[in-house]
N, CA, C and O of each residue as an XYZ file, in Angstrom:
308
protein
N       5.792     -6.039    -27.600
C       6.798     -5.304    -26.849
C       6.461     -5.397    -25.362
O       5.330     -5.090    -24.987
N       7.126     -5.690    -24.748
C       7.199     -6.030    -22.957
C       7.094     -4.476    -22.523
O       7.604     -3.452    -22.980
N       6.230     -4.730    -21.468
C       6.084     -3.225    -20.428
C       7.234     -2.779    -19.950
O       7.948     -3.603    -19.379
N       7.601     -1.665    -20.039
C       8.902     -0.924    -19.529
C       8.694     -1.722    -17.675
O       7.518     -2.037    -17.493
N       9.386     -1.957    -16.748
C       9.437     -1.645    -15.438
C      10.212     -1.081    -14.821
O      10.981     -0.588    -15.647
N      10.543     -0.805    -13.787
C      11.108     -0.081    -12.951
C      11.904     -0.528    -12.904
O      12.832      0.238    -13.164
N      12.394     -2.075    -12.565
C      13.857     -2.992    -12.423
C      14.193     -3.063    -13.115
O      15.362     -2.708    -13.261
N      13.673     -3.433    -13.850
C      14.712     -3.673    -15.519
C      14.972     -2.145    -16.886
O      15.790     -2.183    -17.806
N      14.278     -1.306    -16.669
C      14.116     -0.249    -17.344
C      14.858      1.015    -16.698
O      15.915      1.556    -17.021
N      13.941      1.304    -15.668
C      14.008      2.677    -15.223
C      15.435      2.448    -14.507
O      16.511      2.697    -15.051
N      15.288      1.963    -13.274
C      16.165      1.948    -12.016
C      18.294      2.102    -12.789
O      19.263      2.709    -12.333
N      18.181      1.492    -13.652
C      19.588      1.604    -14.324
C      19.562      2.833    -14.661
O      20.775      3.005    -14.779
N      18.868      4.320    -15.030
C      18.558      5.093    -15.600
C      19.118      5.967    -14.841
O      20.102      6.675    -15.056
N      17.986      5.828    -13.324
C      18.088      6.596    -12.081
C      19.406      6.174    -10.927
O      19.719      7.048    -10.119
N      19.889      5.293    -10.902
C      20.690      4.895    -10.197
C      21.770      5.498    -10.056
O      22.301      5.665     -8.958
N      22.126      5.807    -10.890
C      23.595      6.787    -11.204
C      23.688      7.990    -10.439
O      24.808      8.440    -10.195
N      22.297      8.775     -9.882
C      22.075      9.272     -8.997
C      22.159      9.356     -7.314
O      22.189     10.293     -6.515
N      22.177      8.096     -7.210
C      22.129      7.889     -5.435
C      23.059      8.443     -4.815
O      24.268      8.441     -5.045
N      22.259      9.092     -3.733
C      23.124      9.814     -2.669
C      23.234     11.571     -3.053
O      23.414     12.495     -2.260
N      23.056     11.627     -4.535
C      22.831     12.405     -4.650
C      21.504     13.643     -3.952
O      20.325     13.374     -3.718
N      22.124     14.821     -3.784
C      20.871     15.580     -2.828
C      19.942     16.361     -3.795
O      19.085     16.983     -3.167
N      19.859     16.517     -5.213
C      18.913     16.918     -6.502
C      18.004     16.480     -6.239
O      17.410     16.887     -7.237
N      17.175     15.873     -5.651
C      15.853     14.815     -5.168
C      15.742     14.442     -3.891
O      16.421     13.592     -3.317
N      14.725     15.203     -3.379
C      14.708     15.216     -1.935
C      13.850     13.423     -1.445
O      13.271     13.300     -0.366
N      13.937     12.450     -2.290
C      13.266     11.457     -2.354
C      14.498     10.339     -2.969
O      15.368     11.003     -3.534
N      14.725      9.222     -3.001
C      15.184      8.045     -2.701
C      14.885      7.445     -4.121
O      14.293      6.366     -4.077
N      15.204      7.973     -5.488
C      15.870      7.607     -6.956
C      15.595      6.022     -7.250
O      15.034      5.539     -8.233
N      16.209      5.278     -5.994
C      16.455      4.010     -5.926
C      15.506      3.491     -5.611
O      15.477      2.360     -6.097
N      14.366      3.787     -4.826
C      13.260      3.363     -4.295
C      12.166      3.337     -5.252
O      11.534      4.314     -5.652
N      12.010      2.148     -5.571
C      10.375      1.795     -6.695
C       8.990      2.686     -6.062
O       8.387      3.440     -6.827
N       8.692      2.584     -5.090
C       7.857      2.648     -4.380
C       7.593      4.434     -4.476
O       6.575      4.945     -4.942
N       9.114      5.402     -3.756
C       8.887      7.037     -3.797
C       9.168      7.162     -5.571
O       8.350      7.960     -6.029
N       9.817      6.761     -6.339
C       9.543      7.094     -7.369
C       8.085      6.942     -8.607
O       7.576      7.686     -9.446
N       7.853      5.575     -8.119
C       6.295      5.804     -8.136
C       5.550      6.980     -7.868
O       5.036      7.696     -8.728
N       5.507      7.165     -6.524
C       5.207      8.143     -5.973
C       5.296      9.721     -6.582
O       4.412     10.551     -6.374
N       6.116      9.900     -7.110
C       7.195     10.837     -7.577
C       7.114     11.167     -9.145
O       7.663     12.172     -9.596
N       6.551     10.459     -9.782
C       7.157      9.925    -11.103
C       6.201     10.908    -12.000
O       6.534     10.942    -13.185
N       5.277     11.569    -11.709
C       4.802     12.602    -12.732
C       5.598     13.868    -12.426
O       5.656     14.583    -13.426
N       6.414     14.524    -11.060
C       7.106     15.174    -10.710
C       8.843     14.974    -11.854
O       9.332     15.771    -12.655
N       9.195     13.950    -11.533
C      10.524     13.058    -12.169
C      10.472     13.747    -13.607
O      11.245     14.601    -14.042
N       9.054     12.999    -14.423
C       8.819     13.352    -15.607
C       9.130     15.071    -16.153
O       9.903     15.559    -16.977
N       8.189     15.584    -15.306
C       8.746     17.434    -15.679
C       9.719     17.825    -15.405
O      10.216     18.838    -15.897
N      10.160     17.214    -14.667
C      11.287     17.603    -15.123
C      12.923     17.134    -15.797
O      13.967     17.742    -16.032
N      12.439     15.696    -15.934
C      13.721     15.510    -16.632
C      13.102     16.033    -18.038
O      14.050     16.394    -18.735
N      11.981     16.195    -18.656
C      11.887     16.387    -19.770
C      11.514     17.693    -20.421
O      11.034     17.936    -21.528
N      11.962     18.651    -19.168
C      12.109     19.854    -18.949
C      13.225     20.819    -19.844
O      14.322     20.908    -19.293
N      13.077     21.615    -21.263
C      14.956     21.476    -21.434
C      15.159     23.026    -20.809
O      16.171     23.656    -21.115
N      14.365     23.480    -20.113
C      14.951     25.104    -19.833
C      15.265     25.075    -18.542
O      15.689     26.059    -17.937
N      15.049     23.756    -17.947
C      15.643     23.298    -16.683
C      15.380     22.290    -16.220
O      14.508     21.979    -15.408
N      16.390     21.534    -16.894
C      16.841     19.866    -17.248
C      17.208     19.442    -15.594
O      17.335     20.348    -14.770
N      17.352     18.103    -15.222
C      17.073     17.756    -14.646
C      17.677     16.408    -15.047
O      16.875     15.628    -15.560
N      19.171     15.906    -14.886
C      19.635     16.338    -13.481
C      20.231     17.864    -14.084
O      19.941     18.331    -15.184
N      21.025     18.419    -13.187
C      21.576     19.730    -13.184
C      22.736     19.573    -13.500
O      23.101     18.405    -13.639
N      23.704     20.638    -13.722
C      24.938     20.541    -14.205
C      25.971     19.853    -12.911
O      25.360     19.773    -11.846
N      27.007     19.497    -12.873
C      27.523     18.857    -13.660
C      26.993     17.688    -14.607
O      27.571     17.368    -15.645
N      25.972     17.161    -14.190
C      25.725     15.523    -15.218
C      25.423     16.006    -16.682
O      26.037     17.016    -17.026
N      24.991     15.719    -17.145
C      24.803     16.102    -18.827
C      22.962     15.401    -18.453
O      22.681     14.528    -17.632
N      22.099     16.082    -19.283
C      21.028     15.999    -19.514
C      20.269     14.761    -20.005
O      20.043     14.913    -21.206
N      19.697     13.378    -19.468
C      19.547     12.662    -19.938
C      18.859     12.068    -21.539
O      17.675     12.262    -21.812
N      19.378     11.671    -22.056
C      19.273     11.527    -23.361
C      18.068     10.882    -24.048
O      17.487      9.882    -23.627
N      17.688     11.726    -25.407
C      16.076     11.447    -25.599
C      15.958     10.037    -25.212
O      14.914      9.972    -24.563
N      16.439      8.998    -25.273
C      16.008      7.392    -25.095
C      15.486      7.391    -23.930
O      14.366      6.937    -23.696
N      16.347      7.965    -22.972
C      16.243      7.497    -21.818
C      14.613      7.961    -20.896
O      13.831      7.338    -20.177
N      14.696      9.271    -21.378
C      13.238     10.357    -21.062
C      12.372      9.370    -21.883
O      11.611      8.702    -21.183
N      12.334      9.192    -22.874
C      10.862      7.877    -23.261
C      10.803      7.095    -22.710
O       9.660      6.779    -22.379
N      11.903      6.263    -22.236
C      11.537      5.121    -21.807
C      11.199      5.291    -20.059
O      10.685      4.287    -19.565
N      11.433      6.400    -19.162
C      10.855      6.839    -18.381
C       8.934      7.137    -18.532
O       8.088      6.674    -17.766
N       8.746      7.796    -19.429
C       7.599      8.443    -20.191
C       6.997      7.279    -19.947
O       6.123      7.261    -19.081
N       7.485      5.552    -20.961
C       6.679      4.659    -21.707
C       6.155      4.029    -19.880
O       5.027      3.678    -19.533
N       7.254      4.069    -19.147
C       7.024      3.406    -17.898
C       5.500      3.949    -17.432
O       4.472      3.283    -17.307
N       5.679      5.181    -17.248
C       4.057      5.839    -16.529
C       3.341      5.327    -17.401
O       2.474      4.734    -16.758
N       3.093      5.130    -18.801
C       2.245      4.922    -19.962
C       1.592      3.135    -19.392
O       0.445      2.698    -19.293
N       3.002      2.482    -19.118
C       2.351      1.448    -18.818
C       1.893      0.920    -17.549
O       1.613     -0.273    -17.429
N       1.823      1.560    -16.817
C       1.573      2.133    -15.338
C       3.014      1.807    -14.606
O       2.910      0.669    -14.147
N       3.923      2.185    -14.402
C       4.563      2.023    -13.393
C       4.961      0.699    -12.752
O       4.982      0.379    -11.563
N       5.275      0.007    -13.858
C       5.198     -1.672    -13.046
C       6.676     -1.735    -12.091
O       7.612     -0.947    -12.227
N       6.639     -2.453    -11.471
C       7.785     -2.709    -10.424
C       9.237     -3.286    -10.870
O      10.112     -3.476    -10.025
């Protein structure tokens, strides 16, 4: 099984986000989400305060693992 990365994995995940002001940090950016990404984790996988916030709907178990598997495999680009 191939390492989750950020381009090909995550970034389609997070993208749907941009511009959005829920994240005082740059979604789109490999680099602050790196940065970011044990923060990201608690809370999207947070359910008593999910993440993103309402209106979006709560991202779906797939998507929170395969965020998860990313840190697991360090964060590749």
């Amino acid at each position: 099984m191939p390492a989750v990365s950020f381009a090909n994995d995550v970034l389609p995940i997070l993208s749907r986000f941009r511009g959005q002001m829920m994240w005082r940090f740059d979604m789109n950016s490999y680099e602050q989400v790196k940065a970011n990404a044990d923060l990201i984790w608690k809370r999207i996988s947070d359910p008593g305060n999910p993440m993103p916030p309402p209106p979006f709907p709560p991202l779906p178990r797939h998507q929170i693992e395969t965020f998860q598997n990313w840190i697991r495999d360090g964060c590749q680009p």
